[in-house]
LUMGUGU-108368 format. One record per residue (C-alpha): residue number from 1; x, y, z. Coordinates in steps of 0.25 Angstrom, whole numbers, padded with zeros to 4 digits. Layout:
residues N
 zakol  east north    up
   NUM     X     Y     Z
...
This chain:
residues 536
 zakol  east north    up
     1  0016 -0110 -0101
     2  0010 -0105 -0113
     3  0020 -0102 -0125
     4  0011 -0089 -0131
     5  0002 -0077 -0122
     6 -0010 -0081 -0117
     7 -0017 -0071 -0125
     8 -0031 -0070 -0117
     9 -0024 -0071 -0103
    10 -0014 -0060 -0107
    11 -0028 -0051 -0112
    12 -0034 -0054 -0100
    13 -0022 -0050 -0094
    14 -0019 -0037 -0100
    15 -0033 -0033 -0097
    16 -0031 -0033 -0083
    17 -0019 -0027 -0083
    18 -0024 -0016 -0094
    19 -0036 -0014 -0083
    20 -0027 -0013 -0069
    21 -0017 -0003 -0078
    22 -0030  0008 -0081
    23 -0034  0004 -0065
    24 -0019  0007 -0060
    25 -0019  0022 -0069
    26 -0033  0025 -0066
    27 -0030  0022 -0050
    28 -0023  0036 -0051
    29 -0039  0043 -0051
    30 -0044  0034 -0041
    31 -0044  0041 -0026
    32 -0034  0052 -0033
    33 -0031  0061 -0022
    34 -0028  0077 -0024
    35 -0014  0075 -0021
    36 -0009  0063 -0030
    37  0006  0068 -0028
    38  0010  0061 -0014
    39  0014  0046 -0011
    40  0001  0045 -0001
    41 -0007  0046 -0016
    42  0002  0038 -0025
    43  0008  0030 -0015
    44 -0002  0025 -0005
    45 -0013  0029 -0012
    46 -0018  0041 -0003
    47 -0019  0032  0008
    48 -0035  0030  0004
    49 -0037  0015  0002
    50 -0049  0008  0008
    51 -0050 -0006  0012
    52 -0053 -0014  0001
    53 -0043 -0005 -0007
    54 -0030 -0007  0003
    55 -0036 -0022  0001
    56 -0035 -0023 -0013
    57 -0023 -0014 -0012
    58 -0014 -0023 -0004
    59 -0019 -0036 -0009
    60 -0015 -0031 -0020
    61 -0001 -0026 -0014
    62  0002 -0039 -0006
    63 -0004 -0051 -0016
    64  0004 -0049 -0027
    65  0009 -0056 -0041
    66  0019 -0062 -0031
    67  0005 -0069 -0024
    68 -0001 -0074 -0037
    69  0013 -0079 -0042
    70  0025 -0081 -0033
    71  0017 -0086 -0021
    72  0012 -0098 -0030
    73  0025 -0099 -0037
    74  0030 -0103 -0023
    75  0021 -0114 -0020
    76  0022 -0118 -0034
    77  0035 -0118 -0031
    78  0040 -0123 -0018
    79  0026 -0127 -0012
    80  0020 -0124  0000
    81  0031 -0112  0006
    82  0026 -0104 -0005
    83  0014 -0103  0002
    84  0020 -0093  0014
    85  0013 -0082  0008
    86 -0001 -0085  0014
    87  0003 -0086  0027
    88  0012 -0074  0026
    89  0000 -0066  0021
    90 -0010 -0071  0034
    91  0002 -0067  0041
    92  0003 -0054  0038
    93 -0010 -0047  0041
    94 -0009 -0050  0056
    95  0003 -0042  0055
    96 -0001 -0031  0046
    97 -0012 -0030  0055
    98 -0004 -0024  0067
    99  0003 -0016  0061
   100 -0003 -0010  0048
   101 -0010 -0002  0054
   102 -0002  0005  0061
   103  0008  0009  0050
   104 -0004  0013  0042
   105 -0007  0023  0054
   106  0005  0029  0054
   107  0008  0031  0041
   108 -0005  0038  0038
   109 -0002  0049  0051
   110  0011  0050  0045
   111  0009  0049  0029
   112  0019  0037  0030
   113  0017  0031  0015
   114  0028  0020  0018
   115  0033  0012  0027
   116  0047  0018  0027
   117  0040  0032  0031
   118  0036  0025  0043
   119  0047  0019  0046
   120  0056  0034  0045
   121  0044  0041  0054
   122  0044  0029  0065
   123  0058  0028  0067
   124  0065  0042  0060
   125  0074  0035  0053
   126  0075  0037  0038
   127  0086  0026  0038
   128  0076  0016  0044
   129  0065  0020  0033
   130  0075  0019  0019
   131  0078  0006  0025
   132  0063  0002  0025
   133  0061  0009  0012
   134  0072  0004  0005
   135  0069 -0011  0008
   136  0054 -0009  0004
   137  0058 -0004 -0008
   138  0069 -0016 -0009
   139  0059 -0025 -0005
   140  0048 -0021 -0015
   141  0056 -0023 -0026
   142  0056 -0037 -0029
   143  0042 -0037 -0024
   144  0037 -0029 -0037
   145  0046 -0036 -0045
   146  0039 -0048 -0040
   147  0026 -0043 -0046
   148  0032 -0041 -0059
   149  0036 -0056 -0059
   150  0019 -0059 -0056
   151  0016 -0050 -0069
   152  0028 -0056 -0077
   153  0023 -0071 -0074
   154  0010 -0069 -0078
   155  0015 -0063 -0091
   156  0025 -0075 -0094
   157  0014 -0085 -0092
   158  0003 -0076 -0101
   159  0014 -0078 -0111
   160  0018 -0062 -0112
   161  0032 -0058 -0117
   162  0038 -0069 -0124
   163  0047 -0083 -0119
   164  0061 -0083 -0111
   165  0067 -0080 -0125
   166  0059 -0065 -0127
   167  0066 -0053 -0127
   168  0066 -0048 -0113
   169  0058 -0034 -0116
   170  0046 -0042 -0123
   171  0047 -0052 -0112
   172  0047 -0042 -0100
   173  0037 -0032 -0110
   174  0024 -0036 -0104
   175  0029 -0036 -0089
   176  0037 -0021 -0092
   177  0024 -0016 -0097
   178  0017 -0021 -0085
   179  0027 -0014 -0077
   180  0024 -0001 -0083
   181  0011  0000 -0082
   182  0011 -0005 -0067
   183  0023  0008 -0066
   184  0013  0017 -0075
   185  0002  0016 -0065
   186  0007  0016 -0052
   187  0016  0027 -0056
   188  0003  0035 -0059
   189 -0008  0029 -0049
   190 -0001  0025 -0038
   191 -0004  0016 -0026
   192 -0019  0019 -0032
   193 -0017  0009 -0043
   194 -0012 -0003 -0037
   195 -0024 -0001 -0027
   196 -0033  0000 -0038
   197 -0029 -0011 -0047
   198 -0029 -0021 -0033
   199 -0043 -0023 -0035
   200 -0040 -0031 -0048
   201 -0030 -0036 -0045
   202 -0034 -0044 -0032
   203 -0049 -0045 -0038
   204 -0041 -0052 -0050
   205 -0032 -0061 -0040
   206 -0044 -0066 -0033
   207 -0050 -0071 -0044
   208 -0039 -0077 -0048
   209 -0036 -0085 -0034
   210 -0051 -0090 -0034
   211 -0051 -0095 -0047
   212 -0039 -0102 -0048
   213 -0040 -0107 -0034
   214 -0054 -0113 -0039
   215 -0050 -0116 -0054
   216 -0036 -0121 -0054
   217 -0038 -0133 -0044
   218 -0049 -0138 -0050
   219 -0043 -0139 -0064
   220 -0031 -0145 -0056
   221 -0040 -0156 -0048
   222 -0042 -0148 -0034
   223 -0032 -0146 -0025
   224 -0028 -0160 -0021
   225 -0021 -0161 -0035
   226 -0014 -0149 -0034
   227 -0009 -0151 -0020
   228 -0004 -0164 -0023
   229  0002 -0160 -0036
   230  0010 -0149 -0028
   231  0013 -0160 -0018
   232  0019 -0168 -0029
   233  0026 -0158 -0035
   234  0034 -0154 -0022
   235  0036 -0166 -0018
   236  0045 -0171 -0029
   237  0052 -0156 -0029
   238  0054 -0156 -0014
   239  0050 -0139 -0015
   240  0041 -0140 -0004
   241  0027 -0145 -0004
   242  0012 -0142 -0001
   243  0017 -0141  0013
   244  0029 -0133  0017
   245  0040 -0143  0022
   246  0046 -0141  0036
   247  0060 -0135  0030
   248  0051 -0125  0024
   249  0041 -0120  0037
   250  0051 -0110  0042
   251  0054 -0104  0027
   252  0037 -0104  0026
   253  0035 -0095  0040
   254  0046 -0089  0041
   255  0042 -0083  0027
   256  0028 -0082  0029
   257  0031 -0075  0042
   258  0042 -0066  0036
   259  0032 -0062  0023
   260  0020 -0059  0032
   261  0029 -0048  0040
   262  0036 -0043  0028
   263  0024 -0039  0019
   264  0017 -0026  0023
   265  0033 -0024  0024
   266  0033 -0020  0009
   267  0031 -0008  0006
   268  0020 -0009 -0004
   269  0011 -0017  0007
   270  0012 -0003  0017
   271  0009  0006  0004
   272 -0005 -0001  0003
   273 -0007 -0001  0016
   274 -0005  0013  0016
   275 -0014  0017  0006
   276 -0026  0013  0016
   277 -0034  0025  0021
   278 -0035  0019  0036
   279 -0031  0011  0047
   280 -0042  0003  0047
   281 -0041  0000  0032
   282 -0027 -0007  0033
   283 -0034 -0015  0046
   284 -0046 -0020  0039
   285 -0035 -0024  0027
   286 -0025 -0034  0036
   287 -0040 -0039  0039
   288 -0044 -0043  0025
   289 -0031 -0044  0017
   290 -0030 -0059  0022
   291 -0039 -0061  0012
   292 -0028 -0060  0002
   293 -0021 -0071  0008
   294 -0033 -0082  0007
   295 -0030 -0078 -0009
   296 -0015 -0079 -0007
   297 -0017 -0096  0001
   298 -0024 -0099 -0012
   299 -0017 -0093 -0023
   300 -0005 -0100 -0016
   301 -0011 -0112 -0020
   302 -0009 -0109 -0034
   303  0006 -0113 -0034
   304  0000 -0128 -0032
   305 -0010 -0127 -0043
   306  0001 -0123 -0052
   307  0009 -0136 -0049
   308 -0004 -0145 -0050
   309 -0006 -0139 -0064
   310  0007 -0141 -0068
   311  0012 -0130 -0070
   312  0027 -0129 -0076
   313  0035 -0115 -0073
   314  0050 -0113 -0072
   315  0047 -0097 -0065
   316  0038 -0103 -0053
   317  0032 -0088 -0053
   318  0023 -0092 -0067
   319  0017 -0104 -0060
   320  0004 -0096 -0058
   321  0002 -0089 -0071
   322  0005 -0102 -0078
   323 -0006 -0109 -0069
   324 -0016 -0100 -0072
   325 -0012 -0101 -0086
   326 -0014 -0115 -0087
   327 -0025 -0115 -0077
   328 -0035 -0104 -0082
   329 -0041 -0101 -0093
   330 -0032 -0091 -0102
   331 -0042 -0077 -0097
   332 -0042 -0083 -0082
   333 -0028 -0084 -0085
   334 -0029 -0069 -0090
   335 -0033 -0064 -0077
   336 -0026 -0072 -0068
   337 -0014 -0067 -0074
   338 -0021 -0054 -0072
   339 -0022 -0056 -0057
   340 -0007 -0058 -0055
   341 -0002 -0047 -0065
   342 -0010 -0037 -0058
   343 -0007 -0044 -0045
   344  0007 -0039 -0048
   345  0005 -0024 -0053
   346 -0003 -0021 -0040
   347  0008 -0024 -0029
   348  0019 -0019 -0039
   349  0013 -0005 -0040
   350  0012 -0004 -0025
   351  0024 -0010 -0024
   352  0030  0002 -0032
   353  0025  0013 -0026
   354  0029  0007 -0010
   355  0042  0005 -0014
   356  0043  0020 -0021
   357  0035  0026 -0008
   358  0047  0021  0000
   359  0057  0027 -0010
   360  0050  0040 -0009
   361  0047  0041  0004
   362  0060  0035  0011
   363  0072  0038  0001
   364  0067  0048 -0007
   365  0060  0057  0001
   366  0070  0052  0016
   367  0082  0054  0008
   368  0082  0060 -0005
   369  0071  0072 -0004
   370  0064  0075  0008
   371  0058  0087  0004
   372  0050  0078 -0007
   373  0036  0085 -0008
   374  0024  0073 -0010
   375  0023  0074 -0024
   376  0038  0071 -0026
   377  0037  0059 -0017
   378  0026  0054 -0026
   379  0034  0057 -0040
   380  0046  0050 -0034
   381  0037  0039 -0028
   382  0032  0036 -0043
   383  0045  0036 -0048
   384  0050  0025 -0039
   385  0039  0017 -0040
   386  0041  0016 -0056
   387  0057  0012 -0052
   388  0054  0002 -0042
   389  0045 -0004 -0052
   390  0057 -0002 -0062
   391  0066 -0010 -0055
   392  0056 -0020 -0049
   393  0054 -0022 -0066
   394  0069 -0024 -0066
   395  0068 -0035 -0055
   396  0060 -0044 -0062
   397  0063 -0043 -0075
   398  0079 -0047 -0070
   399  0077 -0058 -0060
   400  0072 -0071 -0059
   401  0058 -0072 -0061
   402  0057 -0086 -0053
   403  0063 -0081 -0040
   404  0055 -0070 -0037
   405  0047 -0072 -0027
   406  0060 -0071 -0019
   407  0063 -0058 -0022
   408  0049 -0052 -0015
   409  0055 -0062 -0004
   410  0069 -0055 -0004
   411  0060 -0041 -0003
   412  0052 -0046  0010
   413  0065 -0051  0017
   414  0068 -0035  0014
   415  0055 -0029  0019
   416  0054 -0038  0031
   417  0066 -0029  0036
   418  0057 -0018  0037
   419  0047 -0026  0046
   420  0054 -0021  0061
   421  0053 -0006  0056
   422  0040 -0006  0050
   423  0031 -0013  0060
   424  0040 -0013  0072
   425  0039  0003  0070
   426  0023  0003  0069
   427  0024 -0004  0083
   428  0036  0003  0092
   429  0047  0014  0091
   430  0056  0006  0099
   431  0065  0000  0088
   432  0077  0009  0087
   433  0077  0014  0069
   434  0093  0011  0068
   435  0088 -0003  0075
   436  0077 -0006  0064
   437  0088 -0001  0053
   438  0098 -0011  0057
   439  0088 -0023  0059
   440  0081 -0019  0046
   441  0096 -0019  0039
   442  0100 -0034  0045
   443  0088 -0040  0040
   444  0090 -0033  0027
   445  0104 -0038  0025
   446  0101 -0053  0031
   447  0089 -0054  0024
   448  0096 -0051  0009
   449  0108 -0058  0014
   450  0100 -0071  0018
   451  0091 -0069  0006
   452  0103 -0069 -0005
   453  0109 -0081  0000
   454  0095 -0090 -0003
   455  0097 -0099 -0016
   456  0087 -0106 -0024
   457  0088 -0113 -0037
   458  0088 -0101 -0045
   459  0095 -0089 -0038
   460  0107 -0090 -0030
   461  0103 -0077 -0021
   462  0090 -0074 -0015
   463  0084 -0087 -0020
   464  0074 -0087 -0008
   465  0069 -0080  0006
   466  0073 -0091  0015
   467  0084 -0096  0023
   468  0090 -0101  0037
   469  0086 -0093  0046
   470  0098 -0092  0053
   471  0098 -0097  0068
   472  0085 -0106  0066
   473  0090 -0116  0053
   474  0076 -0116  0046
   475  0075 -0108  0033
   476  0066 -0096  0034
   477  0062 -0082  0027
   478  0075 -0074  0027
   479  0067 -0059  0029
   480  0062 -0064  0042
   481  0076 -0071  0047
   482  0081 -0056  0044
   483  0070 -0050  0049
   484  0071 -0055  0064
   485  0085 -0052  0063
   486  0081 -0039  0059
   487  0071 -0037  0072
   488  0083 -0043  0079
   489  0092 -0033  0076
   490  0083 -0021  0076
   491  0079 -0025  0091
   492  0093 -0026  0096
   493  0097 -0014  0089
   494  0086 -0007  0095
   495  0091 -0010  0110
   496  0104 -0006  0107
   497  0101  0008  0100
   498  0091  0010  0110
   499  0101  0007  0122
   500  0111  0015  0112
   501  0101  0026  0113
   502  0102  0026  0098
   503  0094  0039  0093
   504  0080  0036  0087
   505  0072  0042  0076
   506  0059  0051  0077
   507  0048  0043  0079
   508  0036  0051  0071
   509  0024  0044  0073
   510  0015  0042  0084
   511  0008  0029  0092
   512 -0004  0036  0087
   513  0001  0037  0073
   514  0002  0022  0072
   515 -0015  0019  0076
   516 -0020  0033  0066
   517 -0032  0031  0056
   518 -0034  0040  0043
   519 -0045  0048  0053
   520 -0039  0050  0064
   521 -0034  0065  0068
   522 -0018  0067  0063
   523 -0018  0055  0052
   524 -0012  0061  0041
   525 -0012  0054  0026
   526 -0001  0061  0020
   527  0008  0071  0028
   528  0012  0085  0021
   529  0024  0087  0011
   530  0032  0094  0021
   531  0031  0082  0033
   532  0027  0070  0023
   533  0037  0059  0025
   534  0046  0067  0035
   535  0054  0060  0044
   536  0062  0063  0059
């Protein structure tokens, strides 16, 4: 690692993020609306993105600093099961597919802005939507704090902030002022900016990918050196290999399998979605967003690269920057660093507001103010955002840099709990909501319990996502072990109650509801004050 800054990379840097900084304030002119003071505008946008900008927009959300550093970190790491992430991702558009849709429909007819709003209108339990709000918001955390590490990587490798020895303020000063301008612009421009400064950030990511996936092998010799040096390597560790192992195939699907179905879970996924202007606009996006998969197979790739060239790293997450340091040339270097700085403000900001939308929608206006007029749910909604960035800031700068990727992993065994109420709702009423609320809570609690008993080499607790799954003796992803226990006990519970004749909630919406466009008679994109997040 270089002992001083890399000044021209860092120049080349700071111009980039000077740029997306005036782009994030600036996003507040662009598509203003009359009425600013509502979370339709500052929080999904006005619900008036086109394709190519609900493209950007959720590229952006779902391939983040986590992709350019920790998915290569892995391989780099432990070889091949670092590679789950592609398939996850081809996964998960089949899926979305069938159901997207739908909650967009629906939540457009009833001015739904999150996923806990449906939740409340499907099934008339309040208590059902906290849960789902609460564990988004839980969920999300370590999620942002995840991007924070992509930005402080990058600045450790660029040299910025001193050696171990720094005071802690001067080491941690580049990444604080970071964090405030990323607080300073969403605060101001909403879901507009991270929408707008997308466009950068995944023209910037591209370029980035193509080069180095052209560049860096032949500086290496081609890919038959760098697979074989990656061969060698874990070959004399043991960690794995360019193949995953058999004692690892049911850790690899299982977490594959379990990622796919957890990801348009997190809240910040549904925000972007919900931004979209049409039904037809999110289908034509689950069409064309595999795209950002074909990126993600090859960027994988890089965790090899990084063993071929040597590359020596204590935190496994600096093995990318340190590659493209000694790889490209220092104003390449510059802009690839660039890509993955940017790469983590975009999610993080959308990130925030999600998380604060739930807050607003389904605690503070649910429990705390139901009389709370538009422009107060937005006022609150900003606030919250600033906090949840606050503590995800907090996160980062106290825990161990190296482990985490499994905190985001902790998050979806969280999120994939809201799985049964969220789609199993956008399909059939027939779950009973006290059913969903105890299946949700046993995943919950066998998830965290299961998850905090995982050691690695350096944490004790929470050291990993994987463990026997219990009745079958292989070792698997904990979130979806709890997540068919959780189906499990919400299907039992639901004879029961229903043979109880256990009361049910008031189901608002309508079969229509669920197939609506933005033109069809009655499709509403934002209800009035006085019935705007009401429930039964």
């Amino acid at each position: 690692m270089n002992d001083g800054v890399n000044g021209v990379a860092l120049a080349v840097f700071i111009f980039f993020f000077v740029l997306v900084t005036a782009m994030g304030f600036l996003a507040a002119r662009w598509r203003r609306a009359e009425n600013e003071h509502s979370l339709d505008e500052w929080g999904l946008g006005g619900r008036s993105f086109g394709t190519w900008v609900t493209w950007f927009l959720l590229g952006g959300d779902l391939y983040t600093a986590y992709t350019f550093v920790a998915v290569p970190a892995a391989i780099y790491a432990a070889g091949a099961s670092g590679f789950f992430a592609v398939p996850y991702t081809i996964l998960v558009y089949p899926l979305i597919f069938t159901f997207l849709p739908r909650l967009w429909s629906v939540s457009h007819k009833h001015g739904y802005v999150t996923t806990s709003d449906f939740v409340r209108g499907r099934f008339g339990s309040k208590g059902l939507s906290l849960a789902v709000a609460v564990t988004g918001i839980l969920a999300t955390m370590p999620y942002i704090a995840l991007q924070l590490v992509g930005i402080q990587a990058v600045l450790d490798v660029m040299g910025v902030g001193g050696g171990e020895d720094t005071n802690w303020f001067i080491k941690d000063l580049p990444l604080l002022i970071a964090f405030g301008v990323l607080a300073a612009y969403t605060y101001s421009s909403g879901l507009r900016a991270p929408a707008l400064i997308a466009f950068v950030k995944d023209t910037l990511i591209y370029i980035v990918i193509a080069v180095a996936i052209i560049y860096i092998p032949i500086k290496l010799g081609g890919f038959d050196d760098i697979f074989a040096s990656a061969s060698d390597k874990f070959t004399e560790t043991g960690a794995g290999g360019v193949v995953p192992n058999a004692g690892g195939q049911w850790t690899y699907a299982t977490l594959a399998l379990g990622s796919a179905l957890a990801l348009f879970m997190y809240p910040h996924s549904i925000t972007a979605t919900l931004s979209s202007r049409s039904r037809e606009v999110i289908r034509r996006n689950t069409t064309i967003l595999p795209l950002y998969s074909l990126m993600l197979g090859l960027l994988a790739l890089l965790g090899f690269m990084a063993i071929a060239a040597g590359v020596k790293v204590e935190n496994g997450q600096l093995a990318i920057p340190q590659l493209f340091e000694n790889m490209f040339p220092d104003w390449f270097a510059g802009v690839a660093f660039a890509a993955i700085g940017i790469g983590a403000l975009v999610p993080a900001a959308i990130m925030s507001i999600a998380a604060a939308n739930l807050f607003t929608r389904n605690i503070y206006k649910d429990f705390i103010k139901p009389d709370a007029t538009p422009a107060q749910e937005t006022k609150v909604s900003k606030l919250v955002s600033l906090l949840v960035k606050v503590g995800a800031l907090i996160f980062v700068l106290g825990m161990d840099k190296t482990v985490a990727i499994n905190f985001q992993l902790l998050g979806g065994i969280w999120i994939l709990q809201t799985f049964p109420a969220l789609v199993g709702g956008l399909f059939t009423r027939w779950f009973h909501r006290w059913a969903l609320l105890g299946g949700w809570a046993v995943g919950m609690v066998y998830g965290t319990v299961a998850a905090y008993g995982v050691a690695s080499p350096t944490q004790k607790h929470f050291g990993g996502s994987s463990d026997e799954i219990p009745g079958i003796g292989e070792i698997g992803y904990i979130g979806l072990t709890a997540f068919v226990l959780n189906v499990l006990v919400t299907v039992v519970l639901t004879f029961v109650l229903r043979a109880a004749k256990a009361p049910d909630g008031i189901d608002e919406t309508k079969p229509g509801d669920y197939t609506a466009d933005a033109g069809d008679p009655g499709v509403q994109v934002e209800l009035p004050p006085a019935t705007a997040g009401s429930s039964h």
